[in-house]
ROMI-106787 format. One record per residue: residue in one letter; x, y, z of N, C-alpha, C in turn. Coordinates in pm, whole numbers, plus 50000, padded with zeros to 5 digits. Atoms other than C-alpha are relative to their C-alpha. Layout:
ROMI-106787
aXYZXYZXYZ;...
***
This chain:
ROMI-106787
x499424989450081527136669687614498905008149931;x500514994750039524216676387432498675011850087;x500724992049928522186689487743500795015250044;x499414992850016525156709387796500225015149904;x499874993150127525196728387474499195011749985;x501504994249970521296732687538499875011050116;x499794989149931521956749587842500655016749987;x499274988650025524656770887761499285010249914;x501194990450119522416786587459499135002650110;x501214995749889519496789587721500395009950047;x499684989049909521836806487949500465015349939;x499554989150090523066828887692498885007849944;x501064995150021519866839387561499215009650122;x500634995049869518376849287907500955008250057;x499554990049936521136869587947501294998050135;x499175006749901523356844288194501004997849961;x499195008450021525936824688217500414983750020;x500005012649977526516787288247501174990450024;x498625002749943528626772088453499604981550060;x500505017249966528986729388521500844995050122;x499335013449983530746705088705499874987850000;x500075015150014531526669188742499344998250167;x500625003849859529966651689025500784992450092;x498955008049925533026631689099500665010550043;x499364989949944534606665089161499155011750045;x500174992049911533086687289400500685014050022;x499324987250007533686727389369500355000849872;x499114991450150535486727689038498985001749928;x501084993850122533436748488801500685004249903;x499964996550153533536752888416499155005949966;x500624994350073532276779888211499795000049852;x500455003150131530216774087909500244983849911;x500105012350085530096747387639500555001749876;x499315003650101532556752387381500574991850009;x499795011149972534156727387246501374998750080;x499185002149918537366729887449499514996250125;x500445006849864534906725287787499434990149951;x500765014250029533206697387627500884987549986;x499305012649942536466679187624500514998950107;x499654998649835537696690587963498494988550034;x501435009049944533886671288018500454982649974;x500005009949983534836642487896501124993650038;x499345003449908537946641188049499924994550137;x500425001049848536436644588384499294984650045;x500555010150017534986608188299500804988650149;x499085008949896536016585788634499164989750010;x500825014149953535236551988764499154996250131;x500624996449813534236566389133498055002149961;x501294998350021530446566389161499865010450078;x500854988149949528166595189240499414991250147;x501105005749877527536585589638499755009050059;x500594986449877526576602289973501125005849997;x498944988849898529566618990079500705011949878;x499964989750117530006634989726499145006550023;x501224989449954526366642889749500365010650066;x499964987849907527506662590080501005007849982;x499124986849990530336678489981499225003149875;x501084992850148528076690989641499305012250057;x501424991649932525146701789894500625013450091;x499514993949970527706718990076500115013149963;x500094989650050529056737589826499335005449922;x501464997150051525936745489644499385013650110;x500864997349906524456759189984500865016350043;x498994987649968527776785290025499995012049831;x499984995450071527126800189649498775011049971;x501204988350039524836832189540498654990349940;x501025003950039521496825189480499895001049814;x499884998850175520796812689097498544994049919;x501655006550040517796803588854499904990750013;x500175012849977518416771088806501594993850067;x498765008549967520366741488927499784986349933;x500385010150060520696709988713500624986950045;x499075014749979521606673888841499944989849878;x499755005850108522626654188538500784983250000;x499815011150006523176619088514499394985449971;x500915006150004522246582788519499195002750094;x501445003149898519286571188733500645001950104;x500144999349821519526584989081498835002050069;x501374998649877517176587289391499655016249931;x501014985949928514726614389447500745012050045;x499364995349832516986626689740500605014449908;x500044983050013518426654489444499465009350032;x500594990250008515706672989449499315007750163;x499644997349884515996675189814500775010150044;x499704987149993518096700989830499395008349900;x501044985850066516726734789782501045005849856;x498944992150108519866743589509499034991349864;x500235008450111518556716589272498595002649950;x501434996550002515666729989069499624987949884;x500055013850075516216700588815500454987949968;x499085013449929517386662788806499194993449864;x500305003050156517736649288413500434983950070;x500055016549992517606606888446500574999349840;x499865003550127519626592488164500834983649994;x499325012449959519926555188092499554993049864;x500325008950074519856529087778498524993550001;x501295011449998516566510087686500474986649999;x499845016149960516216474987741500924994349881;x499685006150113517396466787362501285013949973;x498884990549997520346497487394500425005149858;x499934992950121519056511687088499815016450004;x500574986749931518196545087247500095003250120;x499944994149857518416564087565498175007250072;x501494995149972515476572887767500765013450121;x499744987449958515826606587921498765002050104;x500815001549893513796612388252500235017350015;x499784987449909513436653688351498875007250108;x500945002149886512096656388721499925015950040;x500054986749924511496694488843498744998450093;x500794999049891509196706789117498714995749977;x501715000450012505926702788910499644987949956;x500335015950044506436666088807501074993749918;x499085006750064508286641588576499284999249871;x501015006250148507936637388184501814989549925;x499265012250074510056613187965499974998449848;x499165000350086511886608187658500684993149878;x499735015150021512936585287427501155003449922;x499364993050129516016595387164500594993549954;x499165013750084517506571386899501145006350011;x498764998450008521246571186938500525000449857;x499204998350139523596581686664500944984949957;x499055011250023525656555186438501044994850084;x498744999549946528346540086610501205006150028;x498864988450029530866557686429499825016150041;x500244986350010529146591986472500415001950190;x499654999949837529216582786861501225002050056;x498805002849968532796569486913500335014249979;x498914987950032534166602686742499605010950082;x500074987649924531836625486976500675000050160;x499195008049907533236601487279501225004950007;x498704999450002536826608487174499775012149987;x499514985350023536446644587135499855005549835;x499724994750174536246648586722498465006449959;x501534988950007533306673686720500045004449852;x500144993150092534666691286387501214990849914;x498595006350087536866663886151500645015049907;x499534991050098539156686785999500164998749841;x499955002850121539346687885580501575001349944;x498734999050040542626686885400499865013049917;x499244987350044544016715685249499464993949803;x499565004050105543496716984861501385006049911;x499014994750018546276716084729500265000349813;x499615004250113547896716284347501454986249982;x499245008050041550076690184168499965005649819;x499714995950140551826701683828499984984749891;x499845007550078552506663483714498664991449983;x501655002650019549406653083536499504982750025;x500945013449929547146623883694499844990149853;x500855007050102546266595583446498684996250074;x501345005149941542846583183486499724984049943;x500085016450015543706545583378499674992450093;x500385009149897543956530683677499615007950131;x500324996649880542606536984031501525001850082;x499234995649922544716555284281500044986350093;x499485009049864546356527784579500625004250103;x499264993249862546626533784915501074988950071;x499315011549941549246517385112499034992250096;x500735006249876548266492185394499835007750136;x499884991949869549126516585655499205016949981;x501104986150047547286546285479501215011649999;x498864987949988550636566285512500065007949825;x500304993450109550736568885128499414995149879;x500775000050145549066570484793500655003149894;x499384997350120549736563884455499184997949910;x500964995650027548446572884179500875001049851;x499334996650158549486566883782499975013149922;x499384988250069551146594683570499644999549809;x500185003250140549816603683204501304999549930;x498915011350045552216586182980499964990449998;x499965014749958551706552183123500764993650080;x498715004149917555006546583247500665006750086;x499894995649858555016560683557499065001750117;x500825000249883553596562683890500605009150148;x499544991649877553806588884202499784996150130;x500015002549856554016582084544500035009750078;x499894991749908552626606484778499894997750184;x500105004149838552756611185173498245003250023;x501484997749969549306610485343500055007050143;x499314997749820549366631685674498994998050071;x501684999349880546606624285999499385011449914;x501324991649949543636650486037501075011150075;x499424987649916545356683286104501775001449999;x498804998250010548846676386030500514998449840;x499694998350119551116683585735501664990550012;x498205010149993554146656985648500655005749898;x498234992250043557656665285570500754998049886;x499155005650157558166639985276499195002649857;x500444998250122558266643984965499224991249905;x500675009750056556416628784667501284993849934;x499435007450049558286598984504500074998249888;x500375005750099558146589684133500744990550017;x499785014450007558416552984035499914998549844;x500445000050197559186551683594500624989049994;x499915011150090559416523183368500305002949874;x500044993950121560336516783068498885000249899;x501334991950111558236533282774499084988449950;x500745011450068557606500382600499314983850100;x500785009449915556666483482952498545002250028;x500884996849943553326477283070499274995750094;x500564999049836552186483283404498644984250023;x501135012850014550196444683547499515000650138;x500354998549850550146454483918500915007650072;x499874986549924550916478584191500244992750182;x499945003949831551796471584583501095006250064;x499144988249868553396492384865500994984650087;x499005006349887556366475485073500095007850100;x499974991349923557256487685376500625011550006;x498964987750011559366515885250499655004849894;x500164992250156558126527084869499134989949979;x500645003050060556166514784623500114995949882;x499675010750096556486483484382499114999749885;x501095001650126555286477684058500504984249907;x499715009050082554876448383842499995007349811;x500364998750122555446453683476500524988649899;x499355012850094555886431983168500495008149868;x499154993750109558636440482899500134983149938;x499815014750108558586411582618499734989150105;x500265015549915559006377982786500665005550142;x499704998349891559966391383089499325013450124;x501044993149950558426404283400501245010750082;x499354987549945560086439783558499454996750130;x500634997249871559786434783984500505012150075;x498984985249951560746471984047499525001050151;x500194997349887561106478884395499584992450072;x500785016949930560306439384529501255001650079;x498375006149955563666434484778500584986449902;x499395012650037565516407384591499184991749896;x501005010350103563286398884303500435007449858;x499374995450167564066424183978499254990649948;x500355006450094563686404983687499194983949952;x500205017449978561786372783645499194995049789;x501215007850097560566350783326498375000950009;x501494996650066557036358883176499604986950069;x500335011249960555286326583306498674998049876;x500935005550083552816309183027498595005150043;x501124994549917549256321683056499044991850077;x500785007249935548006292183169500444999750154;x499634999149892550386297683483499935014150049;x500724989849897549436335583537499635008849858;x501284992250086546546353883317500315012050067;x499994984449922547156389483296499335005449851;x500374989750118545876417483059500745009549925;x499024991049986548426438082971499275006849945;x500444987950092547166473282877498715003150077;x501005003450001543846464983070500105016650125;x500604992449885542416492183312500255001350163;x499925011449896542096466883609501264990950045;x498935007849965545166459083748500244984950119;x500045009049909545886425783901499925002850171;x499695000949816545636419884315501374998950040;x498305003249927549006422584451500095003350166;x499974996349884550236424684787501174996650014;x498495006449983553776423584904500404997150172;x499485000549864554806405385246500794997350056;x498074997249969557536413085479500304986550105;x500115012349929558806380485613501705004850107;x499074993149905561886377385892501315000049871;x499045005750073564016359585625500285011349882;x500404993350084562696380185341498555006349958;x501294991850046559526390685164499754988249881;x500905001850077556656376784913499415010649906;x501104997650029555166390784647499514993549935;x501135008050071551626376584567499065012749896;x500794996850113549586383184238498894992550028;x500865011350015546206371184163499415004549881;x499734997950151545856366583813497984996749964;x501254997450065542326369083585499684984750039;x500765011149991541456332983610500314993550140;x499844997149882541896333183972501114992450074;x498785007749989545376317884035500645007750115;x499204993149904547336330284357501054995149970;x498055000749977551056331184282500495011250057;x498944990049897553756342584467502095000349963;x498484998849971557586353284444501005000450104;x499354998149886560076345284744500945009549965;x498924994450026562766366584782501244996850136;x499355004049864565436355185064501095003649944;x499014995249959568786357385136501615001649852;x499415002350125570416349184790499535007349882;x500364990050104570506371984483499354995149911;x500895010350132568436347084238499134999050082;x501215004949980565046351084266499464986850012;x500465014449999563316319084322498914997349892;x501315005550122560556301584043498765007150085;x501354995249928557346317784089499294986650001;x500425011549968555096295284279498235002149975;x501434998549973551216284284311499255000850140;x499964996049885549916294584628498254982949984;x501155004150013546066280384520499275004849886;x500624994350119543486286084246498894999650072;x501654995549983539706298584225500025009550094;x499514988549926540626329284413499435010149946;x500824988750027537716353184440500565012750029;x499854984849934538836382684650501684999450076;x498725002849873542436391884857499885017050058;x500084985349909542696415885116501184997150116;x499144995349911545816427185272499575003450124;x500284997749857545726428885661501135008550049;x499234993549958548986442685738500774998049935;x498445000050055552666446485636500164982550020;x499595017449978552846408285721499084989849942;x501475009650006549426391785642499254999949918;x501034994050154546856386985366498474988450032;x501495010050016543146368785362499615005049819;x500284999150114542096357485063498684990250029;x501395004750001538606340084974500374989749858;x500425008150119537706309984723499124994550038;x500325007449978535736288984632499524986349969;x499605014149997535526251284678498574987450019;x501215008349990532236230584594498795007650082;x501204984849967530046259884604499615004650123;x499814991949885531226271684951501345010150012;x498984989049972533416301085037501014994750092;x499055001649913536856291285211501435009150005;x498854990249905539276315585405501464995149985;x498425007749954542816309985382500705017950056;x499234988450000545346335685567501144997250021;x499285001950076548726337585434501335010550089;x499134994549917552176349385649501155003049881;x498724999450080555736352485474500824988450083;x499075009149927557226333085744500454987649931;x499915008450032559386306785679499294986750023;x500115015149970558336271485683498255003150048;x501084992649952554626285785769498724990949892;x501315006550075551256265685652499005005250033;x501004990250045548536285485519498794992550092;x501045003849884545796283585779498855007049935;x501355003350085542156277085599499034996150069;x501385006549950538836276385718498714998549885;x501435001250083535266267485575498905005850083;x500784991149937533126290585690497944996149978;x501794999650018529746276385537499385007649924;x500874989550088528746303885313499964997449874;x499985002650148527336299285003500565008549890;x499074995750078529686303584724500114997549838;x500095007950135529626298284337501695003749926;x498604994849990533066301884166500025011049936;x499714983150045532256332483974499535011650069;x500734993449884530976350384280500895010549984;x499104988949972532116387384357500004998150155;x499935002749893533196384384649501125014150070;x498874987749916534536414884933500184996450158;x499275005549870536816411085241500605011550067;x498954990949903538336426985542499924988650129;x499785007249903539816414085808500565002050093;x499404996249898541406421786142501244987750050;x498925005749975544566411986271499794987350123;x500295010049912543386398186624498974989649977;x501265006449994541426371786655500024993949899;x501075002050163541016364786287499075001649989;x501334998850056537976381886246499795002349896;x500375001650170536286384685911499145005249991;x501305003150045533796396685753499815006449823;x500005005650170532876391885371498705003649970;x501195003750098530086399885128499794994549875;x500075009750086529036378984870498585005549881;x500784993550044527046392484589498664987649924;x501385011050026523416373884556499665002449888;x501064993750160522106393184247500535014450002;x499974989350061523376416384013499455010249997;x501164992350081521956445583796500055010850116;x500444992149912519856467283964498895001950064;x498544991849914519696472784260500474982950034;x499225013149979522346447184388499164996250104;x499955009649854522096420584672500874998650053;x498835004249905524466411984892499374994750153;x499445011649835524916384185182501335006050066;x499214995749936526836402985436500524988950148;x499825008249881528576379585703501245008350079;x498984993349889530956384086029500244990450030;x499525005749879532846361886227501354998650041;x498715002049954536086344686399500654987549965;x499385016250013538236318186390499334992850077;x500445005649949536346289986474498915002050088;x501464995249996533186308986576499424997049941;x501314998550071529836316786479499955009649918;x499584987950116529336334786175498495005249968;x501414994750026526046361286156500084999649872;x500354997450143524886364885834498425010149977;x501374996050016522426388285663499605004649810;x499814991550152520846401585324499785017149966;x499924986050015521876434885229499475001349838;x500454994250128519296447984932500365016149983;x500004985349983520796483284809499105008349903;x500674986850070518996514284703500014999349868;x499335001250119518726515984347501095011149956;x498944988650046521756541384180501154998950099;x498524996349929524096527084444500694984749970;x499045010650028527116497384424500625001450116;x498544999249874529326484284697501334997549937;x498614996450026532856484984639500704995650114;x498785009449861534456468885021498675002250090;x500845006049907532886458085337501195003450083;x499894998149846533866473685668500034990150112;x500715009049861534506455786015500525007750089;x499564991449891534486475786354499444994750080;x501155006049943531686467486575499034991349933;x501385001150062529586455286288500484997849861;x499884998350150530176446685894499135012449925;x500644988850060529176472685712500184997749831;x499425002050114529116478885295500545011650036;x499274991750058531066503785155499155006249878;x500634996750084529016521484893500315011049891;x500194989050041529086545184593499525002049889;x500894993950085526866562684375500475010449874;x499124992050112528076575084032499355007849942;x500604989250028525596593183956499835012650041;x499924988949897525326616284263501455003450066;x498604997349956529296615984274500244996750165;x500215006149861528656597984645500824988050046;x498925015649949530746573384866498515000050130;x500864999049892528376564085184500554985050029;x500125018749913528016531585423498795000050017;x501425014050001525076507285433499954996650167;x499805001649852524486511285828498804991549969;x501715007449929521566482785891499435002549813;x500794995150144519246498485614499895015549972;x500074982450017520236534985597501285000749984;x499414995750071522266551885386501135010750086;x499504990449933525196571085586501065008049873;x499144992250131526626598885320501595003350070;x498924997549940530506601585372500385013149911;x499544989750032531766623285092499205000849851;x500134994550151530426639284744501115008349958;x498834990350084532916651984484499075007749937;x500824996150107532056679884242499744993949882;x500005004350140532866665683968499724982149958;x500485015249999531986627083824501184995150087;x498825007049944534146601483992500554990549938;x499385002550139536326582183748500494988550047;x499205008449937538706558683950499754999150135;x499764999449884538486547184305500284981750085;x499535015649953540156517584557499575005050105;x500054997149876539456511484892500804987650052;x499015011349967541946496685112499784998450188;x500435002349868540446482185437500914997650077;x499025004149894543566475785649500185014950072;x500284985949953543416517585691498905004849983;x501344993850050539846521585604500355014149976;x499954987450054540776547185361499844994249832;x500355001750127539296553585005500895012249928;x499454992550125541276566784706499565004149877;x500665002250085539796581784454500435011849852;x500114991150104540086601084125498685001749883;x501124995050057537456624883959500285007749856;x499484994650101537026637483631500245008949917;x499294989850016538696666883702501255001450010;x498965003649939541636652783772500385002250163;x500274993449892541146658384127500554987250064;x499435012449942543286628584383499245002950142;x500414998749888541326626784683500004989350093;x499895014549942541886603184984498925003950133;x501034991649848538846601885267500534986250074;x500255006049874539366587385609498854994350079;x501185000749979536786563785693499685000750213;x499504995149832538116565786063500005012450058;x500544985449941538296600086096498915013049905;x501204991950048535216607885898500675012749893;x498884989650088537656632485656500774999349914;x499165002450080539236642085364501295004150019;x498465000149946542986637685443501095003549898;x499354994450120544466646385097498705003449893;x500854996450076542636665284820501195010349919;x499644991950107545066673084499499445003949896;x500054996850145544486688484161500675001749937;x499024997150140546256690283837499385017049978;x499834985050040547186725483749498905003249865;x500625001550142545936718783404498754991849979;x501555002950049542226711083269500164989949905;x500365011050121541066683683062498974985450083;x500975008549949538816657483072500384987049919;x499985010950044540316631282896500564987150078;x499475007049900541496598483015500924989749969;x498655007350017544566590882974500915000250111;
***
């Protein structure tokens, strides 16, 4: 693609035109290198190899066309035998190095051969030129009249469909739609209110809206749980909360066949949970486990959570299903129990991968690991830059951090040992979550500004503002 590009400019400059084809297809010609032919290009992608009898129908029609300046054969490593015919005035070699950190580029013309070497782009930057996403599109900015609080961090659902995002007052919360890269959705925004003298202890998306925990006197509000409503305050020694605090508990709500769960994970690291099944009486809230560093939602069904247990880190992942035993591994990683600890996790497989913070301050550390169920688990140490913090850990091909910089209003990823910049706001950045099951970050700035970036499609996918100015934070 990129020799492509090169050409086309060449040919344009000199006054030409530039015209390609595929080598699996014989005769069909394309003009130029915008990006509409650059995905017709990688359409043309087949599993047939470049042999002789292509060669001859090529040489063929090559041999029946007006005489032209150049002719370019483009590909991996082939014979000589291009430059055998008289059409072919050049023959580009392109193939991985031994360690498939780079491409080596070979270009043979009449007067000799010279060679190449070019470091390949990130993974991510690759995949998206692969699939066609040359120009991520930006979201629209839009307005919002009902004013943002800046208490707590915006929450994305698990599916990234929508975002929510507390209302000044306290006692309330909005629920907006999130649409792809290039499209605009149909629904509306939601509000979710409480009452005045409740206060908000946690937050979690079901598969249809968006739940909230709150606590009114001795009793806890489960708005929008299926089949849970109202439940008894529980002693604090059975679930530590803050009420009023910033930092809202871990919640996650999961959809079982029978019914649904929702789990909390309270300040002194307690996992409880609420059934909800087939009968209108909630059930006693239960103890799932204690010393519960980190939880991370996987899907509408699933959750990984982290502890740890004689100063090692152990995995448990957590269904709704009935009758269902929490499946726990020991992974080996060193663990202390007040560790910060960050997770993501994939559905197949049970893959994982977790960082574990070595040393504070500044700049941090972090022990970044990967693995599977019952695999091998890499491990490495990630020292960051000074003026930056991680905030979640990525898994695609590779663990990655998650990074951002409050000074330079910056989100980025920790590729290896280089800094990949995703998005800068104008203004400081105030609030932000990231919710790895959609690798998408939520964030609010303190302009009141709701912004959600796509770490998948490299883009910001919502970007509101409050009508009205202020900088306070309420």
């Amino acid at each position: 693609m990129a020799l492509c590009i090169l050409l086309d400019r060449r040919a344009k400059a000199a006054g030409g035109e530039f015209h390609w084809g595929s080598l699996q297809a014989p005769g069909e010609w394309r003009v130029g290198a915008e990006p509409d032919e650059l995905k017709r290009l990688l359409r043309a992608r087949a599993y047939r190899n470049f042999d002789q009898p292509l060669y001859q129908e090529w040489h063929k029609n090559l041999s029946e066309l007006p005489l032209v300046d150049e002719c370019w054969l483009i590909g991996y490593p082939l014979d000589k035998q291009g430059l055998l015919a008289p059409q072919f005035t050049h023959q580009v070699d392109i193939a991985p190095t031994l360690r498939g950190e780079a491409l080596r580029v070979a270009i043979r013309d009449r007067r000799g051969e010279r060679s190449l070497t070019l470091p390949l782009p990130s993974g991510d930057a690759g995949a998206a030129l692969l699939q066609g996403r040359f120009q991520p599109g930006q979201a629209i900015v839009q307005t919002e009249t009902r004013r943002f609080s800046l208490r707590h961090a915006p929450l994305l659902s698990p599916n990234g469909r929508h975002v929510a995002v507390s209302l000044q007052g306290g006692y309330a919360a909005l629920m907006l739609p999130v649409s792809k890269p290039g499209q605009t959705s149909k629904q509306k925004a939601r509000q979710l209110q409480w009452h005045k003298a409740g206060c908000l202890l946690a937050q979690a998306f079901t598969s249809k809206t968006l739940g909230a925990v709150v606590q009114h006197g001795a009793q806890l509000s489960c708005l929008q749980f299926p089949r849970i409503g109202k439940v008894p305050l529980p002693p604090q020694a059975e679930l530590h909360a803050s009420p009023g605090s910033a930092a809202l508990l871990d919640a996650a709500w999961l959809s079982g066949k029978s019914g649904g769960r929702l789990y909390l994970r309270d300040l002194s690291g307690n996992l409880v949970y609420w059934e909800s099944g087939r009968s209108a009486e909630t059930g006693p809230m239960r103890r799932e486990c204690d010393g519960v560093l980190a939880l991370c939602q996987i899907d509408a069904v699933s959750l990984l959570y982290a502890r740890s247990q004689d100063g090692q880190l152990r995995l448990g992942w957590l269904d709704a299903s009935p009758g269902r035993k929490t499946a726990e591994a020991a992974p080996g990683i060193p663990c202390l129990a007040d560790s910060r600890v960050l997770l993501h996790a994939l559905p197949q497989d049970r893959r994982f991968a977790c960082a574990v913070l070595a040393r504070g301050g500044e700049p941090e550390t972090w022990r970044l690991y990967a693995g599977g169920a019952g695999g091998a688990i890499d491990g490495r140490e990630c020292r960051l830059p000074p003026g930056w913090r991680a905030i979640g850990v990525q898994l695609t091909d590779k663990p990655r951090l998650l990074l951002v910089h409050d000074k330079q209003n910056q989100i980025a990823l920790l590729d290896e040992d280089k800094i990949l910049p995703l998005h800068q706001t104008a203004s400081p950045i105030v609030r932000l979550s990231y919710t790895p099951s959609c690798a998408g970050i939520a964030l609010l700035t303190e302009q009141r500004e709701l912004i959600v970036y796509s770490l998948s499609a490299r883009a910001v996918i919502l970007h509101l503002q409050n009508q009205t100015e202020g900088k306070g934070h309420g």
